[in-house]
N, C-alpha and C positions, 0 to 999 in steps of 0.2 A: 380489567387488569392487563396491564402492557406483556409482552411473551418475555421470557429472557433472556437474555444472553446467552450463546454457548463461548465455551472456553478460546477456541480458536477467536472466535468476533470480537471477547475480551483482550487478544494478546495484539490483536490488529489493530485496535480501537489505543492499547497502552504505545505502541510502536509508532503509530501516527501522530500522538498529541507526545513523545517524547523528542521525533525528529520539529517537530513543530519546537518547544520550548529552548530548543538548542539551536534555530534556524534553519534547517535543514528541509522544511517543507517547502514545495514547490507547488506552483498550480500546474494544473495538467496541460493545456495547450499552449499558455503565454510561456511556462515554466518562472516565472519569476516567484520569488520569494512569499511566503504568506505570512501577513502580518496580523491578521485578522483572529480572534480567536473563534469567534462564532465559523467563520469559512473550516480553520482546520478541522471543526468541530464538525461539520459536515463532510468533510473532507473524509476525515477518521469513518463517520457513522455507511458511509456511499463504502468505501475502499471492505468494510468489514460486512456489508450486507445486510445491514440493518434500517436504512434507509428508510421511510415513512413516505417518504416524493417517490420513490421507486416500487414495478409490480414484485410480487412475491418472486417470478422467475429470474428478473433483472437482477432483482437481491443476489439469487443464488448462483449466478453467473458472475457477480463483482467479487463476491467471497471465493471463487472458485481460480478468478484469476490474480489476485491477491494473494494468494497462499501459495500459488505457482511459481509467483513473481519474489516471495520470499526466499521458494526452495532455491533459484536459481542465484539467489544473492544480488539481485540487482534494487536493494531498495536503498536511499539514502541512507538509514542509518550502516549498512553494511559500506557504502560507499564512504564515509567518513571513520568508520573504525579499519582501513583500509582494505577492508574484502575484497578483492576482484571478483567480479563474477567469474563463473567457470564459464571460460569456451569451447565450445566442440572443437577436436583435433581435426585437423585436415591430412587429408592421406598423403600428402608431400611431392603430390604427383606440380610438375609445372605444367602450366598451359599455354 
């Protein structure tokens, strides 16, 4: 019997096949569009840690920066519902 899902992998797994059905997926190094559904589907399962091709530690290092990468507001979907990411402030000094 396969292990489950936790909640977090659920919401990452939903956010990834959602930016996918709306176009909004990209591949990681070409960055071009993904039109595939099997790809985003991997895509989703790598990004959320659940990965089957991946060791258990890799898993938990992709879930790890994935959840990071949500806090900080830099994913597609926040990009399209117009989120900026937050920037750190600079101290105003000039150089």
């Amino acid at each position: 019997m396969a292990p489950r899902e936790s909640e977090p992998q659920k919401e990452t797994v939903e956010r990834v096949m959602h930016e996918f059905k709306h176009g909004e997926l990209r591949s990681g190094t070409s960055g071009q569009k993904v039109k595939n559904r099997k790809q985003a589907i991997a895509i989703a399962l790598s990004e959320a840690g659940e990965s089957n091709q991946q060791t258990p530690k890799e898993n938990e290092e992709h879930l790890r920066h994935t959840k990071a990468k949500e806090r900080r507001g830099e994913t597609a979907r926040d990009e399209a519902e117009g989120k900026a990411p937050r920037r750190p402030r600079t101290t105003g000094r000039g150089l």
